[in-house]
N, C-alpha and C positions, 0 to 999 in steps of 0.2 A: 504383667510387664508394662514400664509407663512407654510411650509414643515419646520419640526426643522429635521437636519442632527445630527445622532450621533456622537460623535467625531473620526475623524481618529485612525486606530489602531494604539496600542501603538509599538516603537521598541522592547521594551521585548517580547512582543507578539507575533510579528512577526518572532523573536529571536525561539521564542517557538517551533513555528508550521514549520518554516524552520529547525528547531532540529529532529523534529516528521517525518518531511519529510525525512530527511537525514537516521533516524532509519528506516524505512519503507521500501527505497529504500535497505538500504543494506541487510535487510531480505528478501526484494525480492528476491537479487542475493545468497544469501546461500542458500535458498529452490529451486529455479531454478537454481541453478547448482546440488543440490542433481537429482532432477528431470528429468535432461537431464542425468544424471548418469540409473538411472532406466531406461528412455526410449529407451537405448542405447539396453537392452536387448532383445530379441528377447520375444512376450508377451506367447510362449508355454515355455522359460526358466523361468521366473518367479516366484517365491513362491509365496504363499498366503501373507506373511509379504511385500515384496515388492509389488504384488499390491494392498494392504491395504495400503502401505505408499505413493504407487502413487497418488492414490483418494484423499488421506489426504492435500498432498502437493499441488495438483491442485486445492483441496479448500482453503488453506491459501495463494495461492499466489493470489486467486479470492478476495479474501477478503482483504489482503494487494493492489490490484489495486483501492478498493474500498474507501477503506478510505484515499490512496492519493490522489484520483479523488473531494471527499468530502474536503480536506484539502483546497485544493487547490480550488476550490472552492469557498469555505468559506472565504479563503484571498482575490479571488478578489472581494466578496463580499463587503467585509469591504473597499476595495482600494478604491471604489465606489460609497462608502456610504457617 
């Protein structure tokens, strides 16, 4: 029995997700430059609001690594396919 391959992705698509990636990537660098901003602080100068925002920033840039990781991924998934 032959294997039926889905079709190549399309260049819009890939338009897409290389746009997705471009976004992701620069919110990386605005939350990790906040971030290295904070860290700079000594952690007994710190307010509560800052390391409240520390925590925060260190999970959206977790989360932003993740769904580049997934992005990409998924495109050579399709390169592949």
């Amino acid at each position: 029995m032959m294997k039926v391959l889905p079709p190549p992705p399309q260049p819009h698509y890939q338009m897409r997700c290389a746009k997705k990636e471009e976004n992701l990537g620069r919110r990386f660098e605005l939350l990790n430059r906040e971030l290295r901003a904070i860290l700079a602080i000594e952690d007994w100068q710190k307010t509560e609001a800052q390391k409240k925002r520390e925590d925060l920033l260190l999970g959206e840039l977790i989360t932003i690594v993740n769904k580049r990781d997934e992005l990409v991924i998924h495109l050579d998934n399709q390169e592949r396919a």
